[in-house]
FIFIDO-494333 format. One record per residue (C-alpha): residue number from 1; residue in one letter; x, y, z. Coordinates in steps of 0.5 Angstrom, whole numbers. Example, Ala and Ser with C-alpha at 12.3 -4.5 7.8 and 13.67 -1.06 7.14 Angstrom:
[site 1,A,[25,-9,16]],
[site 2,S,[27,-2,14]],
END
This chain:
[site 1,X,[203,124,261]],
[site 2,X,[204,121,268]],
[site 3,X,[210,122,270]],
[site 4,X,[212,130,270]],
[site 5,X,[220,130,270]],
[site 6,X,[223,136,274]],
[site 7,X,[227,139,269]],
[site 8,X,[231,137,262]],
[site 9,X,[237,139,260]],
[site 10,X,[238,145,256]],
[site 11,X,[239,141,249]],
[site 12,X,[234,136,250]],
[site 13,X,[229,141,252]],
[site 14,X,[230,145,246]],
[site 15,X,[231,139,241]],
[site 16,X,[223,139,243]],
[site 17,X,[221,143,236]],
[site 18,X,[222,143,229]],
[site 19,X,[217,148,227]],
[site 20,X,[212,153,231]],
[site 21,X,[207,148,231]],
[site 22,X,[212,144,235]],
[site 23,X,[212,149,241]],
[site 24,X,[206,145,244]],
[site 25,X,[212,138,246]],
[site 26,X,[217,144,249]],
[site 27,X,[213,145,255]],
[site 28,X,[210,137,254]],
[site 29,X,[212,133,261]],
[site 30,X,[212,140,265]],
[site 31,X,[219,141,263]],
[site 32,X,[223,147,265]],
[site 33,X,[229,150,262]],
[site 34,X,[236,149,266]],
[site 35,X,[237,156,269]],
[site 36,X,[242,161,266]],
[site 37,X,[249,162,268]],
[site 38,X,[247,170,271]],
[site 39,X,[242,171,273]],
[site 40,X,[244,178,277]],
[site 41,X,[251,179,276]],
[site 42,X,[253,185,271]],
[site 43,X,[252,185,265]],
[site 44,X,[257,180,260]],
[site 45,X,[258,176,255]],
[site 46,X,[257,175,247]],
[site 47,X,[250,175,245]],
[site 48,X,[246,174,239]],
[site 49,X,[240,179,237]],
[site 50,X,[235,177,232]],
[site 51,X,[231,182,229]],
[site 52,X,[226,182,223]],
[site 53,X,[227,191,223]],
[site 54,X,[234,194,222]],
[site 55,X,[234,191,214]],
[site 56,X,[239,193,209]],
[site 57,X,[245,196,209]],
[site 58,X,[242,203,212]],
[site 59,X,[239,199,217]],
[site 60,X,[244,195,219]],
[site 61,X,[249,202,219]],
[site 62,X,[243,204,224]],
[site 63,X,[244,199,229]],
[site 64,X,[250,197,228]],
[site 65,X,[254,204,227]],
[site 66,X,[250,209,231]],
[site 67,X,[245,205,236]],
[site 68,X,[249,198,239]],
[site 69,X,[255,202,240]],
[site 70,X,[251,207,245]],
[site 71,X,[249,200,249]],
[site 72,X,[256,198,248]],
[site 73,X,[259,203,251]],
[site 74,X,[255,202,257]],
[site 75,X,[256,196,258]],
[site 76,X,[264,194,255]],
[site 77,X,[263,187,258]],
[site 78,X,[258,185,252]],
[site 79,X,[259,184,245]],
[site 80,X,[253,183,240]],
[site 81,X,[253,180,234]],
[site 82,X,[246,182,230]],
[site 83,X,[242,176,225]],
[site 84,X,[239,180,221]],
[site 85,X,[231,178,217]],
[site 86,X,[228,182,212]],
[site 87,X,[220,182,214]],
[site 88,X,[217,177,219]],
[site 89,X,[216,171,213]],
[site 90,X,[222,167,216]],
[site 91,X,[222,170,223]],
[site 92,X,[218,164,225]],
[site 93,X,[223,158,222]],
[site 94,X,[228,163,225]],
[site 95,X,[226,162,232]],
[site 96,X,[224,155,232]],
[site 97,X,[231,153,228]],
[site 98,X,[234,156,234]],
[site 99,X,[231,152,239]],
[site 100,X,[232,145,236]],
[site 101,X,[239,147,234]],
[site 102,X,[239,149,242]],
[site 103,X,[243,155,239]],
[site 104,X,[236,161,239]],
[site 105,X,[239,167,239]],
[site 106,X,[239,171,246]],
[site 107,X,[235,178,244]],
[site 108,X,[229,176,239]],
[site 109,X,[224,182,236]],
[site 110,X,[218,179,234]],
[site 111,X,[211,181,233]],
[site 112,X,[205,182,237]],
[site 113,X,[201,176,237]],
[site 114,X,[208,172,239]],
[site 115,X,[208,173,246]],
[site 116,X,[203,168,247]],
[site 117,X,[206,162,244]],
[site 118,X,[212,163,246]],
[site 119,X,[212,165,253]],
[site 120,X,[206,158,254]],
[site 121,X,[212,155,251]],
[site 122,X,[216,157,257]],
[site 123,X,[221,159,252]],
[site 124,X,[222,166,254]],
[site 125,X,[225,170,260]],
[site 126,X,[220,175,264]],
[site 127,X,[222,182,264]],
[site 128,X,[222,186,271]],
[site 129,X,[225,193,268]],
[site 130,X,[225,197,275]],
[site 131,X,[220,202,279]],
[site 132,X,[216,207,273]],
[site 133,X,[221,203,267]],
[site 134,X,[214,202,263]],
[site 135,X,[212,210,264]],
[site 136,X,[211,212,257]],
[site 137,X,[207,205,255]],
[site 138,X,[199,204,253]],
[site 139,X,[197,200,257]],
[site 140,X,[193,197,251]],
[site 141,X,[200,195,248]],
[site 142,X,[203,192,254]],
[site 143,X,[197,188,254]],
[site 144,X,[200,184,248]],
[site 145,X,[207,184,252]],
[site 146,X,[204,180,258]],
[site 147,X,[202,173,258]],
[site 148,X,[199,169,265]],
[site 149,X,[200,176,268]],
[site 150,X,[208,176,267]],
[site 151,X,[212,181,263]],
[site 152,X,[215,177,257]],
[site 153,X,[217,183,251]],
[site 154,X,[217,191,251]],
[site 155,X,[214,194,245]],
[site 156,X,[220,198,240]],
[site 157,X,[215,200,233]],
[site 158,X,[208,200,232]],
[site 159,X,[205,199,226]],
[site 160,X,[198,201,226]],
[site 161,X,[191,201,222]],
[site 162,X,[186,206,221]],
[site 163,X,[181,211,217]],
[site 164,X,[184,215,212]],
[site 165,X,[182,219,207]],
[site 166,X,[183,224,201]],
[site 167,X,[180,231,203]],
[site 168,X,[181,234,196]],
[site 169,X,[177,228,194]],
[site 170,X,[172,228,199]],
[site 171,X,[171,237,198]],
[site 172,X,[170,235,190]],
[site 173,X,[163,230,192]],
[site 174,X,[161,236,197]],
[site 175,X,[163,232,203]],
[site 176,X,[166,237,208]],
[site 177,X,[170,231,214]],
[site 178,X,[171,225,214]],
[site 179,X,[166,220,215]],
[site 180,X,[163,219,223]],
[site 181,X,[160,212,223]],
[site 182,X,[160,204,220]],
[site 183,X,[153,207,217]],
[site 184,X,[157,213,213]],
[site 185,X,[162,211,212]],
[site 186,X,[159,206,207]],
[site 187,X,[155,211,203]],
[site 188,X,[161,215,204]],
[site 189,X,[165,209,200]],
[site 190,X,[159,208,195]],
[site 191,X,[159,216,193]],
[site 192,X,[166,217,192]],
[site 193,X,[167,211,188]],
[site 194,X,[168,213,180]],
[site 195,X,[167,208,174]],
[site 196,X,[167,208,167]],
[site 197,X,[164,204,162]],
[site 198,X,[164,200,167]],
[site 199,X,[170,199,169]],
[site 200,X,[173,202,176]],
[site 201,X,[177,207,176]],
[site 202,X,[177,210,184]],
[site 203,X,[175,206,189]],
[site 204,X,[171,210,195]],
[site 205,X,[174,206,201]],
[site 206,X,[181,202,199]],
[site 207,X,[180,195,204]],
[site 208,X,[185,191,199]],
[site 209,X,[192,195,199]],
[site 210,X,[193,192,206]],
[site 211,X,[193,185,209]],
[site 212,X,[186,182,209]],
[site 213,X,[187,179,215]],
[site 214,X,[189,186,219]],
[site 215,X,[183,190,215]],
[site 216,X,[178,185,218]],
[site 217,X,[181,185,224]],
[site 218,X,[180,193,225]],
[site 219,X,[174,193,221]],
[site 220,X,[172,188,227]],
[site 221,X,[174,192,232]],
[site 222,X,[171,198,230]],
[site 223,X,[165,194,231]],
[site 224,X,[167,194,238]],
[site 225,X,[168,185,236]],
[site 226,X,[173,181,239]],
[site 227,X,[178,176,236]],
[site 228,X,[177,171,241]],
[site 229,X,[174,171,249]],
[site 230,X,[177,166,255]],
[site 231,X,[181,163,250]],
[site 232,X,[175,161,244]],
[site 233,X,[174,164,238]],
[site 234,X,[170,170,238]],
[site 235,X,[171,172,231]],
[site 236,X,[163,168,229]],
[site 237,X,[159,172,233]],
[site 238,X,[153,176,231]],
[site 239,X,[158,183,231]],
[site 240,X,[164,178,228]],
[site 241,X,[160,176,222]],
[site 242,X,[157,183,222]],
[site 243,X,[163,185,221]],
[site 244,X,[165,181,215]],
[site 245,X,[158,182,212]],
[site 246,X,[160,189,212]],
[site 247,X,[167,189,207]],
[site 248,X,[164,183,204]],
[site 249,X,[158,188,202]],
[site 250,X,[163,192,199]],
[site 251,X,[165,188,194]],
[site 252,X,[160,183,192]],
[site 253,X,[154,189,193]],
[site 254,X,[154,196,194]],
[site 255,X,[161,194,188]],
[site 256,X,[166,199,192]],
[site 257,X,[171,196,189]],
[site 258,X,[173,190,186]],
[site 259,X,[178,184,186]],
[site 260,X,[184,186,184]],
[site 261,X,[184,192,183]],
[site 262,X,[190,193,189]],
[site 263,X,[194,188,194]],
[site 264,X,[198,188,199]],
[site 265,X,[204,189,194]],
[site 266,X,[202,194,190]],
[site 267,X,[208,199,188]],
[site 268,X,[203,205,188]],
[site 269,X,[199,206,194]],
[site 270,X,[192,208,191]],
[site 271,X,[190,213,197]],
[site 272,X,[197,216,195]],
[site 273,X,[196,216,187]],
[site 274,X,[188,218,186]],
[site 275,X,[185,211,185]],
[site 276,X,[182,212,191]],
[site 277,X,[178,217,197]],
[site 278,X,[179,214,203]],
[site 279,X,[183,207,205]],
[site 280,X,[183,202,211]],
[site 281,X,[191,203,211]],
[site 282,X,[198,204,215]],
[site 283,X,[201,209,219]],
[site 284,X,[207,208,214]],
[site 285,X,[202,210,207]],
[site 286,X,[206,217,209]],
[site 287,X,[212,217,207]],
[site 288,X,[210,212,201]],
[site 289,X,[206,218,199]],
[site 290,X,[211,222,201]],
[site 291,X,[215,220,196]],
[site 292,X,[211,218,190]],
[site 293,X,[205,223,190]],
[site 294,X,[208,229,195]],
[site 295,X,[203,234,192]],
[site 296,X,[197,228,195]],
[site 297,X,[201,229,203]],
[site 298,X,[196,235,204]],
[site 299,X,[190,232,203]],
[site 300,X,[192,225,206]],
[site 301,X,[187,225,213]],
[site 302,X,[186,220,219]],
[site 303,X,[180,218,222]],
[site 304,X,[177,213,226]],
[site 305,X,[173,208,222]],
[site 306,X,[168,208,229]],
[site 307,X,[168,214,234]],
[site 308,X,[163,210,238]],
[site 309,X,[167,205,239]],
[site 310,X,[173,208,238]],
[site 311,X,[178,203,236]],
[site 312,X,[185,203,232]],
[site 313,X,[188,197,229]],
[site 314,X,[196,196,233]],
[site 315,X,[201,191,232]],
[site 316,X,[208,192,230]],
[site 317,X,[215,190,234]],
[site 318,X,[216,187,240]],
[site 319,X,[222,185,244]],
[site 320,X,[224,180,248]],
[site 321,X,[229,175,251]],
[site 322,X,[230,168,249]],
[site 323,X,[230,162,256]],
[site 324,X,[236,159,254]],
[site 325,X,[240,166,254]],
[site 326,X,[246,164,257]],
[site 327,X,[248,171,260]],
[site 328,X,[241,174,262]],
[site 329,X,[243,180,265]],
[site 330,X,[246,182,258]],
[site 331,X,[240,180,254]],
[site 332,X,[235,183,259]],
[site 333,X,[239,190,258]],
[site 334,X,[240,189,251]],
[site 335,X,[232,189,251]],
[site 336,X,[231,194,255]],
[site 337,X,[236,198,251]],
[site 338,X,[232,196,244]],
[site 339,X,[226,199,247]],
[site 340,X,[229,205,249]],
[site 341,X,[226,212,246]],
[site 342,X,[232,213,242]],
[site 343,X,[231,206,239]],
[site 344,X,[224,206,237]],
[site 345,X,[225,213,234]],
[site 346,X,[230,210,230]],
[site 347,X,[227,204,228]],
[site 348,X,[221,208,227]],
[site 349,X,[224,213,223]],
[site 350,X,[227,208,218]],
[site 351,X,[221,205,215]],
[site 352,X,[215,210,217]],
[site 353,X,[212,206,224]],
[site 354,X,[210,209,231]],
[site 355,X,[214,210,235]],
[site 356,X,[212,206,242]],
[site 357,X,[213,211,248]],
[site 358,X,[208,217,248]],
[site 359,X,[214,222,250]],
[site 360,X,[216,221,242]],
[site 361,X,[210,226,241]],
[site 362,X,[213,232,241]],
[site 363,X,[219,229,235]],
[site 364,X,[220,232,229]],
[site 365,X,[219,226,226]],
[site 366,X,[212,226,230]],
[site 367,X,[210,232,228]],
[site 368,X,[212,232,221]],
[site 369,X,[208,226,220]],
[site 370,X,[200,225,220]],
[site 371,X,[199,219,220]],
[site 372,X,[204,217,226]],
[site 373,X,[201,223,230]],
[site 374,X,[195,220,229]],
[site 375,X,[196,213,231]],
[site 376,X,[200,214,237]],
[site 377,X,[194,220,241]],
[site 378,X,[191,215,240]],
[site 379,X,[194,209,242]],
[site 380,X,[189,208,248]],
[site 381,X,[185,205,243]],
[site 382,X,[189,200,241]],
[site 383,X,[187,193,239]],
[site 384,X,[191,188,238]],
[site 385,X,[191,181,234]],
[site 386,X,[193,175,238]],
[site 387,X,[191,173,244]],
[site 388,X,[191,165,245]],
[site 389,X,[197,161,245]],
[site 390,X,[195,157,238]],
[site 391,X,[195,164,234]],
[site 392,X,[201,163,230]],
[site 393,X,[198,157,228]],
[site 394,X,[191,161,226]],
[site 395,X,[193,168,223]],
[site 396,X,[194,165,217]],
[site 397,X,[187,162,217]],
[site 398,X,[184,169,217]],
[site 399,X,[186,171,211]],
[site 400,X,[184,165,206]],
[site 401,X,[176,166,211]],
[site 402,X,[177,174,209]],
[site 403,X,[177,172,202]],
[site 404,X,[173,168,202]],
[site 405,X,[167,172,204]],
[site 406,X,[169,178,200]],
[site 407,X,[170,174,194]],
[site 408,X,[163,171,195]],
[site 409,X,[165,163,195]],
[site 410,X,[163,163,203]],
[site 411,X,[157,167,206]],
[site 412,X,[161,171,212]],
[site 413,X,[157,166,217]],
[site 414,X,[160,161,213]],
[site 415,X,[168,163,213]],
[site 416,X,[167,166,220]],
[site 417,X,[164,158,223]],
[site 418,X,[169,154,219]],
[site 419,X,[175,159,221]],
[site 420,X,[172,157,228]],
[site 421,X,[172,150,227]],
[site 422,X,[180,150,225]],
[site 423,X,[181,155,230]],
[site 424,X,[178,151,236]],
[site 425,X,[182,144,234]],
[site 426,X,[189,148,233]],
[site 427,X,[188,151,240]],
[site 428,X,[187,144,243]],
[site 429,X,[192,142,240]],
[site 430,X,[196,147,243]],
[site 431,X,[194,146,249]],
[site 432,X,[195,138,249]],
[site 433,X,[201,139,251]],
[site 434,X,[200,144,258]],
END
């Protein structure tokens, strides 16, 4: 447009969204939120809390009988009221609600991947905790709290993916450690791979129990691909495709596994019940197994798909103060409360996730949990999802290109290049509105 007002009103601004796609009118015009009623005074005020973790009864006793009245204590000026969402299935609407009804919650928990679209979108307020407040933090997750070099979220619990494998299984083969390369892996996952008459009854590599999106995307970033460079898509390169072909190959070549036999809601998780050697799985798989198949905890082992490139999927959640938060201080000290140590082992602990502060390492949650001691020695390889402003937009995209390689309908060249077709419109799309 033409003419650039200098500011709108609060509402008006806000009003500009009805789903996440109408992010892209919420900065239209170069518009600015109206600034807040404290920006520097003492903390103060009524504030809403929005959070996708912390659900159910237990969590809700968590947060509100043992943990906020920590905060509260501190800060008796601020009250908190709690909107609880189970899971990130309406997280999105949530938010977006919020801003067109001019009413967005203060603190909202999100995922990573979030800051993006939100923070271009100048809905959210940037962090400054104090001198050495990030101590602690992998530099690679605070990669996906930043956006145009600011500090928009901290992270609270990670949820990360990984190698894992059966050793039992492995030793009944003669295979005496997990596998040490791309190239082993796939003939370790073919070895240990049983049928009968056919019909598979253990599969040597599980990559259908988690998120095809994700899988694709560890598998992609152990072969040292990129989801996107300089705000295009990177996902249809030469190592991108690659990286597809290679669980494609799985599935329609080297039959691996087959469709169907695990998805994302299967009640038994096949690493844990014997149906499968190793997996691409979650650091949560733990207590899963732990509560279903104890006996299989021994022999449950982590490792990097790619040690040459070493490299581990990390996402989870972030925490983050809404623009339109009338009491700043309040909500900036809310989220720096939400991301302290003793929440992020609480939110961690409820639900099996990494905490996100390297000091956590010598808890007995910690160490009484494989699979999280894992993920968090080896943070500093983490990689994240996300990483333009349209991401919100795209992710779900991934996940019909993913299977439609690995189900055989497309070539992996041919899902990657149509995904990147949709992705570069989404983006400009998004961008229409800087």
């Amino acid at each position: 447009m033409d003419a650039r007002p200098r500011s709108l009103t609060r509402r008006t601004l806000l009003a500009a969204s009805a789903t996440l796609t109408g992010l892209t009118a919420l900065s239209a015009c170069g518009a600015r939120l109206e600034a807040p009623d404290d920006t520097g005074g003492p903390p103060e005020g009524d504030i809403t809390l929005l959070t996708p973790i912390f659900d159910g009864q237990e969590g809700k006793q968590l947060l509100e009988q043992k943990l906020l009245p920590q905060f509260t204590a501190k800060y008796p000026l601020v009250k908190v009221s709690v909107d609880y969402l189970t899971g990130y299935d309406y997280l999105n609407e949530k938010i977006t609600t919020g801003l067109t009804t001019g009413i967005p919650a203060d603190v909202i928990m999100l995922g990573v991947g979030w800051v993006e679209p939100f923070a271009s979108r100048q809905v959210l307020s940037e962090l400054k905790p104090p001198p050495g407040g990030l101590t602690g933090y992998s530099d690679q997750i605070l990669s996906a709290c930043r956006w145009g070099g600011r500090l928009y979220a901290l992270p609270v619990v990670l949820d990360t993916r990984f190698g894992i494998c059966r050793t039992d299984l492995l030793a009944q083969a003669g295979l005496s450690q997990p596998p040490k390369s791309m190239g082993e892996l796939r003939q370790y996952a073919i070895t240990l791979t049983q049928r009968q008459d056919g019909k598979l009854t253990r599969t040597g590599l599980d990559v259908l129990s988690a998120d095809p999106r994700q899988v694709f995307e560890t598998v992609l970033f152990a072969f040292g691909g990129d989801l996107f460079r300089n705000g295009r898509p990177a996902f249809n390169d030469p190592t991108g495709v690659a990286a597809l072909q290679w669980l494609a190959d799985l599935q329609q070549r080297d039959k691996v596994i087959d469709a169907g036999f695990s998805n994302t809601k299967a009640v038994s998780v096949p690493i844990g019940d014997g149906r499968a050697a190793m997996c691409i799985g979650h650091n949560n798989w733990w207590v899963t197994t732990k509560k279903q198949h104890p006996e299989s905890l021994p022999f449950l082992t982590p490792f990097l798909l790619n040690p040459a490139k070493p490299s581990i999927f990390a996402g989870g959640t972030l925490v983050t103060v809404s623009a339109a938060s009338r009491h700043q201080s309040a909500a900036q000290a809310l989220a720096a409360f939400i991301a302290s140590p003793q929440v992020s082992l609480a939110g961690a602990q409820q639900k099996g996730n990494v905490p996100s502060l390297a000091s956590l390492r010598d808890t007995e949650y910690v160490r009484n949990n494989r699979l999280v001691q894992f993920a968090l020695d080896n943070l500093r390889y983490g990689r994240s999802e996300g990483g333009v402003g349209a991401w919100l937009t795209i992710r779900d995209d991934i996940k019909t290109a993913v299977q439609s390689a690995m189900n055989g309908r497309q070539t992996a060249q041919q899902a990657l290049d149509q995904l990147a077709i949709s992705a570069e419109i989404a983006i400009a799309d998004f961008g229409q509105a800087n």
